[in-house]
C-alpha positions in Angstrom: 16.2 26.0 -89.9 18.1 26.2 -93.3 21.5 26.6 -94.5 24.7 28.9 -94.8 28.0 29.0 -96.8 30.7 30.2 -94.2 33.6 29.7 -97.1 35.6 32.8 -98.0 37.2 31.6 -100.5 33.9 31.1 -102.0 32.9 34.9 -101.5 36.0 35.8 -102.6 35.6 33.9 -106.0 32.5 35.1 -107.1 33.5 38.6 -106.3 36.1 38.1 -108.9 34.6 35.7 -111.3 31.4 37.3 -111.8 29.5 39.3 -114.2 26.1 40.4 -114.5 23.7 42.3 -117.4 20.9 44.4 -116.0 18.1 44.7 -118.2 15.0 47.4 -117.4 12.5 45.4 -115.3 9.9 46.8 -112.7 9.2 43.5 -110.4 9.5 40.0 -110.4 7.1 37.4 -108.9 7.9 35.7 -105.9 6.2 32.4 -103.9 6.0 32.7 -100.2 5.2 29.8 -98.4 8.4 30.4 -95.2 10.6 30.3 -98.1 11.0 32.7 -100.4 10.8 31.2 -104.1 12.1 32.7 -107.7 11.4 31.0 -110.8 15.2 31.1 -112.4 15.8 29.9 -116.3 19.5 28.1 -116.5 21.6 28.2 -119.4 19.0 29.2 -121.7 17.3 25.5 -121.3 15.3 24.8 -118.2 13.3 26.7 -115.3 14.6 26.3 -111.3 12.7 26.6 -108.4 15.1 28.5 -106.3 14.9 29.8 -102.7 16.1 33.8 -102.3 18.2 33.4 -99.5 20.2 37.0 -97.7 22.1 34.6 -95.9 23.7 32.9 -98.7 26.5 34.7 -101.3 26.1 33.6 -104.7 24.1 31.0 -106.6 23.6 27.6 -105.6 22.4 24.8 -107.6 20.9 21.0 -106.7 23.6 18.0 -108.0 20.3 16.5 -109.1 18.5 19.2 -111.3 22.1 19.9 -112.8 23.0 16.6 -113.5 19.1 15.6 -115.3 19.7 18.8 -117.0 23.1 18.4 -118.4 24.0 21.7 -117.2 27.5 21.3 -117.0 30.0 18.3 -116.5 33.4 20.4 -114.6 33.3 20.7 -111.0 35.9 19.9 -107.8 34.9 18.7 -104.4 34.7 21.7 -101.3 33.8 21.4 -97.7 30.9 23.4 -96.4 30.0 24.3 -92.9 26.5 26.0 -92.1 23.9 25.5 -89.2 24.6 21.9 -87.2 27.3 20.2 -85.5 29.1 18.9 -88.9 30.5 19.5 -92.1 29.5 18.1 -95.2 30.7 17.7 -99.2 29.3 20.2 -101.7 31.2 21.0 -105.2 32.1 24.1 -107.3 30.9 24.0 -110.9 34.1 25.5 -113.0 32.0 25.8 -115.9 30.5 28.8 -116.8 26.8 28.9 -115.6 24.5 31.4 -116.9 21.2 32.2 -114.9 17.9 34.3 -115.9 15.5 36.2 -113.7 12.8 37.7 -115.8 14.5 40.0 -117.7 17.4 40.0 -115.9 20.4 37.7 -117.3 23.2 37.3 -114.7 26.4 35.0 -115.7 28.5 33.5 -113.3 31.9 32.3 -114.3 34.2 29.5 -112.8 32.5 29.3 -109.2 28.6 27.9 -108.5 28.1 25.5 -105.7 26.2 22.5 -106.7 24.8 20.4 -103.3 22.0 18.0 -102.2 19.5 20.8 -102.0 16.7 18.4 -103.1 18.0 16.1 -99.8 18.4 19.2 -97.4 15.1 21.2 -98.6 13.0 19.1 -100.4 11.9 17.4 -103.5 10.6 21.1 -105.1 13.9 23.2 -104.6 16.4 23.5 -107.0 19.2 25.8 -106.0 19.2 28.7 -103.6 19.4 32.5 -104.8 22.1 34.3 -103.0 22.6 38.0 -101.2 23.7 39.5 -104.3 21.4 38.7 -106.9 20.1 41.8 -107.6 22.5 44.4 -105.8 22.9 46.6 -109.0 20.2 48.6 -107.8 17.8 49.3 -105.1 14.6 46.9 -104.4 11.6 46.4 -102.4 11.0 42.7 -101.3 6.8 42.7 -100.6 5.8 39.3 -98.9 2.5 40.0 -99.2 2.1 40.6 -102.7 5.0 38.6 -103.4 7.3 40.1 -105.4 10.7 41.9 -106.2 10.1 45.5 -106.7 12.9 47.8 -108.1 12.5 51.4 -107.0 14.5 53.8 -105.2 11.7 55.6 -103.3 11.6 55.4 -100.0 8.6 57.8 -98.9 6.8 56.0 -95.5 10.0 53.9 -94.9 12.1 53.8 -91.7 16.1 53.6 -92.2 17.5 51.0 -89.8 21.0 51.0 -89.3 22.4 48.2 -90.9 26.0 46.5 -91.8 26.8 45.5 -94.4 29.9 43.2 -93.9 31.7 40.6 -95.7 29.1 39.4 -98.0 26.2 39.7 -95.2 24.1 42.0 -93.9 23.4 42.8 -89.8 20.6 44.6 -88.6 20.2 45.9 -84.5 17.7 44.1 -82.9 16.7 44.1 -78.9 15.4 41.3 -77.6 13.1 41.5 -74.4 12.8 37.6 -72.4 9.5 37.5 -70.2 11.6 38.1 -67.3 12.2 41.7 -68.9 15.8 40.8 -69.0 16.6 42.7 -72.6 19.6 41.4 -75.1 21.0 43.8 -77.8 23.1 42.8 -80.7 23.1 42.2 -84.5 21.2 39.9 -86.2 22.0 37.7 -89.5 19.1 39.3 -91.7 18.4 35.6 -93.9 15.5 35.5 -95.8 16.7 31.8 -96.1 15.5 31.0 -92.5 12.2 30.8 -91.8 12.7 30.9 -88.0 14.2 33.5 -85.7 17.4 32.0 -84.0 19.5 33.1 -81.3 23.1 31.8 -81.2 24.0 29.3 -78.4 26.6 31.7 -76.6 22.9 33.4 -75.4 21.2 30.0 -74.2 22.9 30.5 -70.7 21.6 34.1 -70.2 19.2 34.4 -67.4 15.8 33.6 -68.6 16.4 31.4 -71.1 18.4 28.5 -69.7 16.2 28.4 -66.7 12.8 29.6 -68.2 10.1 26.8 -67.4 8.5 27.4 -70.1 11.0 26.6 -73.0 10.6 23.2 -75.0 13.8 21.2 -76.6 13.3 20.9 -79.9 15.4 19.2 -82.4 15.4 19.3 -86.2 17.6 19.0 -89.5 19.8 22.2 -90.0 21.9 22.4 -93.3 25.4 22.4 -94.5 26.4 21.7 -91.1 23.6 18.7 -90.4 21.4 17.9 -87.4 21.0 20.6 -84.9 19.2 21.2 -81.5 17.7 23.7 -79.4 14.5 25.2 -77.8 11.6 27.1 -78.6 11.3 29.9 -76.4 8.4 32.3 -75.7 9.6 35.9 -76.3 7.9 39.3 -74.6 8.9 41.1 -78.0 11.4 42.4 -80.0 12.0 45.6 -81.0 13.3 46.2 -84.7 14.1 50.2 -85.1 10.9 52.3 -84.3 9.0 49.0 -83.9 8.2 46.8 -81.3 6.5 43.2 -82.4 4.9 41.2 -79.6 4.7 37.3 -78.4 7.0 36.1 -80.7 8.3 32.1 -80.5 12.0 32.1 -80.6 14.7 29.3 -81.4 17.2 29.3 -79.2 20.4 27.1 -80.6 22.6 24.5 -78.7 24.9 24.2 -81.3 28.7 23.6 -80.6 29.7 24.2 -84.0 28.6 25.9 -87.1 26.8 29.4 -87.8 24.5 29.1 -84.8 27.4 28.4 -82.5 29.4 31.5 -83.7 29.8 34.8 -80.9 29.9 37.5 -83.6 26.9 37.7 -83.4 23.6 37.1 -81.6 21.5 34.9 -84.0 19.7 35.1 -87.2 16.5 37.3 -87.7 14.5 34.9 -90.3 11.5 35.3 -92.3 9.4 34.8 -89.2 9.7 38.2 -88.4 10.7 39.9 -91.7 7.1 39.2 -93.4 6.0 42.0 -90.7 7.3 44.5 -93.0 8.3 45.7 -97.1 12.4 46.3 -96.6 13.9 48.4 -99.4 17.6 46.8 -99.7 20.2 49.4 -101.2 23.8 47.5 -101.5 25.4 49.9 -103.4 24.9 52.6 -100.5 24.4 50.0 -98.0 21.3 51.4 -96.5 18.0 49.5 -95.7 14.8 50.8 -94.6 11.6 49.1 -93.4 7.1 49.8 -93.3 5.1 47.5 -91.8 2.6 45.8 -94.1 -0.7 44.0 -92.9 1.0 41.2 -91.2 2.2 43.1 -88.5 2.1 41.6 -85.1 0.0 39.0 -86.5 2.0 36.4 -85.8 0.6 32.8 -87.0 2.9 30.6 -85.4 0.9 27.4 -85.9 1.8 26.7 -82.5 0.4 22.9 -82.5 2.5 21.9 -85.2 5.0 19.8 -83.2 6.4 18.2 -85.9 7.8 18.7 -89.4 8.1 17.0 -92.4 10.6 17.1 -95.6 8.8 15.4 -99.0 11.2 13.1 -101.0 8.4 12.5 -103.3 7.8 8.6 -102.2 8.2 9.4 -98.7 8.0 12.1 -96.4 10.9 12.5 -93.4 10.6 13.8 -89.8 12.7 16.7 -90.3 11.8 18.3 -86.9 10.6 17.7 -83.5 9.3 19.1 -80.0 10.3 16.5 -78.1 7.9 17.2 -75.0 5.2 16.3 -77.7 2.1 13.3 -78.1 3.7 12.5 -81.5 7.6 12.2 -79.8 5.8 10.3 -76.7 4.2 7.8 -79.2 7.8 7.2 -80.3 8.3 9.3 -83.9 11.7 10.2 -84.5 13.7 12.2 -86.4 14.6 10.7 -90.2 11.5 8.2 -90.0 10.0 7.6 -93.1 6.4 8.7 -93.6 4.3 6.4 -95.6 0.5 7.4 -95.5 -1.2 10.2 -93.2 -4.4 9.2 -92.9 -4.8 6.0 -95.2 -3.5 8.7 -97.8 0.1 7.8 -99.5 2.3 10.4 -99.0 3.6 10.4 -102.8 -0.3 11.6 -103.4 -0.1 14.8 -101.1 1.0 18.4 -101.2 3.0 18.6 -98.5 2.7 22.7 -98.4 -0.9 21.9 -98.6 -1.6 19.6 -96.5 0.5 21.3 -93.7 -1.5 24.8 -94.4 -5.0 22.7 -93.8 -3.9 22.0 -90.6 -5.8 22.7 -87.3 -5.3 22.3 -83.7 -6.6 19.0 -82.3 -7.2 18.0 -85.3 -6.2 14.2 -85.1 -3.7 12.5 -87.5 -2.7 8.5 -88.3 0.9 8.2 -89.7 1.8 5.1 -90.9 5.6 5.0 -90.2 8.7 3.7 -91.5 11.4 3.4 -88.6 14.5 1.6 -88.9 13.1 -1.8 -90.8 9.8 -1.7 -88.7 6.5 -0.3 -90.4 3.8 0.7 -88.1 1.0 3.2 -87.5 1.1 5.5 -84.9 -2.0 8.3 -83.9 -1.4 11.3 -82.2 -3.6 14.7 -81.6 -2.3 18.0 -82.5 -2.2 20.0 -78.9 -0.8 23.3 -78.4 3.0 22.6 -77.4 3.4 26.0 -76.0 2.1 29.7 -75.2 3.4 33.0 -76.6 
């Protein structure tokens, strides 16, 4: 799960702080790996590996890459509250912080959020890219050739009917349990989530609270720190004219934060957005959708009970099924991973490593946990069926 900024104020700032040059550009290049990944130059010295995130308005910078970089030296503390059961300290740069895409130059005066993205995301990520980055005019975002494209045709696409509401955007979606019990509402369209989440008010809806087949699951959220829930085996969801099939929801227990909130029913995430190409139109508010090659061909890796965030020396248990060998064995969330396999950590792509993966394949961690170092083994079993 990932991250939110739920401050007005802050929309409200960079509505009125911000301005932007367009230059004549046709595309630029994306990385797509569950994240969506822009390479952004920053104050004309240094390149950022920064996520494009619908969910979040603005830009967002790591304390760590800004701080190495010297991008900057006046900022004042703010409280931020996303997905989880907490708050936590970020700050707002008051300098003025100019950003590049391309050929696109976009300069953001008095308000950019600086936070521990490098703690919450990972060693590689080095700001988030907000909602509005390229709103002057219409684009195409392709996942599977992985780029921006800016065009205003919209020949083969579907509208959907779409709001476009305090610095987010909410799209219809309907929601069939495999009881056939159905639940409609709008959806948080985030490109910043990887997962498709439904909001806690919904875990006590027939068929969800009580389906047998649901497994608790537990894993680091954002802003808002640790959060919890289940993974839930869907019949399908229907997104305008299209229906996808056996789809793996999250379903949230969150008391506080974005995934606790009733105004609205969850977060459609990148899990179900890479199904299509979605034209976004923010001037006329308008977005329309095709389905591209991935279409209900969900990959949902579903023996992958456990995750892992890279630190660079270390990796950390960043989520867990906990009805799982390796949760049995007694891995926990926020334990240290020193070696998989006899291999330090610090000598592994994590995104590769992850992508080689195959069920029952077998895997030897040797663990950090509290002040104890041990090795545990554990065999990766599908956890559960779509």
């Amino acid at each position: 799960m990932n991250k939110y900024i739920l401050l007005s104020l802050i929309s409200f700032l960079f509505l009125v702080s911000c301005s932007k040059k367009v230059a004549p550009l046709n595309s630029i290049p994306l990385r797509y790996n569950g994240h969506l990944y822009l390479d952004v130059k920053v104050q004309d010295k240094v390149y950022g590996n920064f996520i494009f995130d619908t969910g979040v308005y603005g830009i967002c910078v790591d304390s760590l890459f800004f701080q190495e970089n010297g991008l900057g030296t006046s900022a004042k503390d703010i409280k931020i509250q996303g997905i989880g059961n907490s708050t936590s300290t970020g700050q707002v740069i008051t300098d003025t912080i100019d950003f590049e895409f391309a050929n696109n130059e976009y300069r953001y005066a008095t308000l950019t959020i600086m936070y521990d993205f490098k703690g919450l995301l990972g060693k590689s990520v080095d700001g988030i890219s907000g909602l509005n980055t390229f709103e002057q005019k219409p684009y195409m975002l392709d996942y599977v050739s992985q780029k921006i494209i800016f065009t205003d045709s919209v020949k083969g696409y579907k509208p959907i009917a779409a709001e476009f509401k305090d610095n987010r955007i909410y799209i219809p979606l309907t929601i069939t349990l495999k009881n056939k019990k159905k639940i409609k509402g709008k959806f948080l369209l985030d490109t910043g989530c990887t997962q498709t989440v439904l909001n806690s008010h919904v875990y006590m809806t027939d068929g969800i609270y009580n389906a047998t087949d649901k497994k608790e699951v537990l894993a680091k959220g954002g802003f808002g720190g640790d959060t919890n829930g289940c993974f839930l085996p869907l019949k399908g969801v229907e997104l305008g004219d299209f229906k996808i099939k056996n789809i793996i929801a999250t379903v949230s227990k969150d008391s506080l934060g974005m995934l606790a909130s009733p105004d609205y029913m969850g977060i459609i995430g990148n899990d179900l957005l890479d199904d299509f190409n979605i034209i976004f139109d923010h001037q006329k508010e308008k977005i329309w959708i095709k389905p591209n090659k991935n279409f209900n061909k969900n990959d949902n890796k579903l023996f992958r009970a456990i995750s892992f965030l890279d630190k660079g020396e270390y990796w950390i248990v960043s989520g867990m099924v906990t009805d799982t060998e390796p949760y049995t064995k007694g891995i926990r969330m926020n334990d240290q991973i020193l070696q998989v396999n006899n291999i330090p950590v610090k000598n592994i792509n994590l995104d590769e490593f992850l992508d080689s993966l195959k069920v029952n394949d077998d895997l030897l961690l040797k663990i950090k946990q509290e002040n104890e170092v041990k090795d545990i083994k554990f065999k990766l079993k599908v956890f559960i069926r779509s």
